[in-house]
C-alpha positions as CSV (number, residue, x, y, z in Angstrom):
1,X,130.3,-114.3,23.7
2,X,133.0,-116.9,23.1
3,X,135.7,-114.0,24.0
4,X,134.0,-113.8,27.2
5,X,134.1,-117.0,27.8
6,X,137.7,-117.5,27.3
7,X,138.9,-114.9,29.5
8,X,137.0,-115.5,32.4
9,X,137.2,-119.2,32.7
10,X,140.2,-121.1,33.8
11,X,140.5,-124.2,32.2
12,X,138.3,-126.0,29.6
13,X,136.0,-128.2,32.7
14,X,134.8,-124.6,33.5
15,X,133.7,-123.7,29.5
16,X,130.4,-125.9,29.8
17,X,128.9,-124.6,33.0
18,X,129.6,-121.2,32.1
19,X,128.3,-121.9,28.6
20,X,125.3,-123.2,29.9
21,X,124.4,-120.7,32.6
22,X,125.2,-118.3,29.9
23,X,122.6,-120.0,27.5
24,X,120.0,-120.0,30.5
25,X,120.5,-116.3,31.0
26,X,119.8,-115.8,27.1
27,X,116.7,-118.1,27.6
28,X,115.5,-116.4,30.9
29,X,116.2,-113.0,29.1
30,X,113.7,-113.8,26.4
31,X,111.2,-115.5,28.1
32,X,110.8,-112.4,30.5
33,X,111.2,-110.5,27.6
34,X,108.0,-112.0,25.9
35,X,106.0,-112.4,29.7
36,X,106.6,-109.2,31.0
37,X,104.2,-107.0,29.4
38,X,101.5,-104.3,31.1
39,X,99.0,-107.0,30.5
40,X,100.6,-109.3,32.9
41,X,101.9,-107.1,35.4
42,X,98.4,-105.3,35.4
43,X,96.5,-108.8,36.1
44,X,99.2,-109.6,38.8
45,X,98.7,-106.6,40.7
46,X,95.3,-107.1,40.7
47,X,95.6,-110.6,41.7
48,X,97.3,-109.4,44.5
49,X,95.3,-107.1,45.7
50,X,92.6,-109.6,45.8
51,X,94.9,-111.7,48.0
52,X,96.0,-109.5,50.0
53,X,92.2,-107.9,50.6
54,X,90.6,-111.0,51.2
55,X,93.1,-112.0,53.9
56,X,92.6,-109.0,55.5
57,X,88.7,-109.1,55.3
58,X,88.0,-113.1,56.5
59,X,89.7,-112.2,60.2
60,X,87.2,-109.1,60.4
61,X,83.8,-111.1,59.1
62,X,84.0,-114.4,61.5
63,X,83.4,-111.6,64.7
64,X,80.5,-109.7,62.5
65,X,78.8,-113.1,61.2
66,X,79.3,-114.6,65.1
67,X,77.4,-111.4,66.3
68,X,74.9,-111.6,64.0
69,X,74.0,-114.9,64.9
70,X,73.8,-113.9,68.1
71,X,71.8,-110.2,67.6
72,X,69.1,-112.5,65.2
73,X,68.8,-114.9,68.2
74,X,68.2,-112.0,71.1
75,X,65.7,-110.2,68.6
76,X,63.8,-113.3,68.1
77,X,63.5,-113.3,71.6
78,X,62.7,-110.0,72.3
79,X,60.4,-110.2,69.6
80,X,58.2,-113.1,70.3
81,X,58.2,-112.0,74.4
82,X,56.3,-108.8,73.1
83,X,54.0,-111.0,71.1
84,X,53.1,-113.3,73.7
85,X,52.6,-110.2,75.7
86,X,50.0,-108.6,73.9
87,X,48.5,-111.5,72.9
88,X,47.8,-112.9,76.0
């Protein structure tokens, strides 16, 4: 890795950054490395598919539960008009 180093940088101020991007790369490397696994990526896709379903869904069910509201309220009516009808 040193080699590398030395022939791509220019002057010794550029060693240490390139050192330590090089070291973060390493460290990135590893860590996804040790994250990325079926297990994960098998619980993040259904994570997102939850998401992703229950945006989708909550636009659809405010118009059904509104109309529902609505359909209980005219069948109540309708309902208690017949029973005062024959009641009466």
């Amino acid at each position: 890795m040193d080699n590398y180093l030395r022939r791509f940088s220019m002057g010794s101020s550029l060693r240490t950054p390139m050192r330590v991007s090089m070291r973060r790369c390493v460290r990135v490397r590893r860590w996804w490395r040790g994250t990325a696994t079926f297990d994960n990526a098998l619980d993040l896709s259904v994570d997102l598919a939850l998401v992703f379903l229950d945006a989708f869904t909550t636009p659809i069910l405010l118009p059904i539960r509104i109309g529902k509201f609505f359909l209980k309220k005219g069948i109540k009516k309708v309902v208690m008009g017949v029973r005062h009808r024959f009641s009466a």
